[in-house]
C-alpha positions as CSV (number, residue, x, y, z in Angstrom):
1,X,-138.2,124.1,28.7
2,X,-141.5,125.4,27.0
3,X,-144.2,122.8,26.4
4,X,-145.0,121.4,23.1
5,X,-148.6,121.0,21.7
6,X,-149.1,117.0,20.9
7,X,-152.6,117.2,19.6
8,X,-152.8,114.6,16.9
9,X,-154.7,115.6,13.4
10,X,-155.0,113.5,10.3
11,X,-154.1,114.6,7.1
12,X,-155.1,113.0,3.5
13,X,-152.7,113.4,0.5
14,X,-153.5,112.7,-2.8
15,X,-151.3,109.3,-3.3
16,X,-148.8,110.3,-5.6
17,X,-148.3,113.2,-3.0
18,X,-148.1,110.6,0.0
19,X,-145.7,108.0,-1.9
20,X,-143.0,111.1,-2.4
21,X,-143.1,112.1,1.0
22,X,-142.7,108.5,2.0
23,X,-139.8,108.8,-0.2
24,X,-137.9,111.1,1.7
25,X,-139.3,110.1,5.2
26,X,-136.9,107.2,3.9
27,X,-134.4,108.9,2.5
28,X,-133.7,111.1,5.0
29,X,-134.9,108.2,7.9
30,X,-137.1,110.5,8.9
31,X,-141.0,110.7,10.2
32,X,-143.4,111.0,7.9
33,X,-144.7,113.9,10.7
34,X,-141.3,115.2,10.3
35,X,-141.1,115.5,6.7
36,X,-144.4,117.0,6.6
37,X,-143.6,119.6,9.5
38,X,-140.2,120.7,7.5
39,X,-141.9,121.3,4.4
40,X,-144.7,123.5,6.3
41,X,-142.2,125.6,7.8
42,X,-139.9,125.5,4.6
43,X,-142.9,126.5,2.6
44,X,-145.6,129.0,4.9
45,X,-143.5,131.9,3.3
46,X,-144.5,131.2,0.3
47,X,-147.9,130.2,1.3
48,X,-148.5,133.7,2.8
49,X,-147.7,135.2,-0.3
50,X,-150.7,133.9,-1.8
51,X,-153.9,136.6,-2.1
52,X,-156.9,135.5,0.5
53,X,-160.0,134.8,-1.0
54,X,-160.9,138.4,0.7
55,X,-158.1,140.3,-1.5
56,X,-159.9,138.7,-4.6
57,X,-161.2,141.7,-6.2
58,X,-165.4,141.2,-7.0
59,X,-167.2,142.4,-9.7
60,X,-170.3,144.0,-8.2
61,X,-170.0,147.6,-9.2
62,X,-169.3,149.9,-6.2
């Protein structure tokens, strides 16, 4: 069985955005951790479809 990675971070949600995922942590009688991992991997899709500050075209002249 592979290893997982416990390193702890903390996060700070504006807190309208922490009440609604303490909503669903509820909801669903879920971890707040949880909830917060599920929308990550639910969401980095779309994420990555976002342009990187490096594809941002700049307006020097070449």
């Amino acid at each position: 069985m592979a290893s997982t990675d416990k390193r702890k971070q903390s996060l700070y949600f504006p807190e309208a955005m922490l009440e609604e995922i303490q909503n669903e942590a509820a909801r669903l009688d879920r971890s707040l951790s949880w909830i917060v991992q599920r929308c990550v991997k639910i969401g980095l899709s779309e994420i990555k479809k976002l342009p990187s500050v490096n594809d941002i075209g700049d307006d020097t002249p070449s």
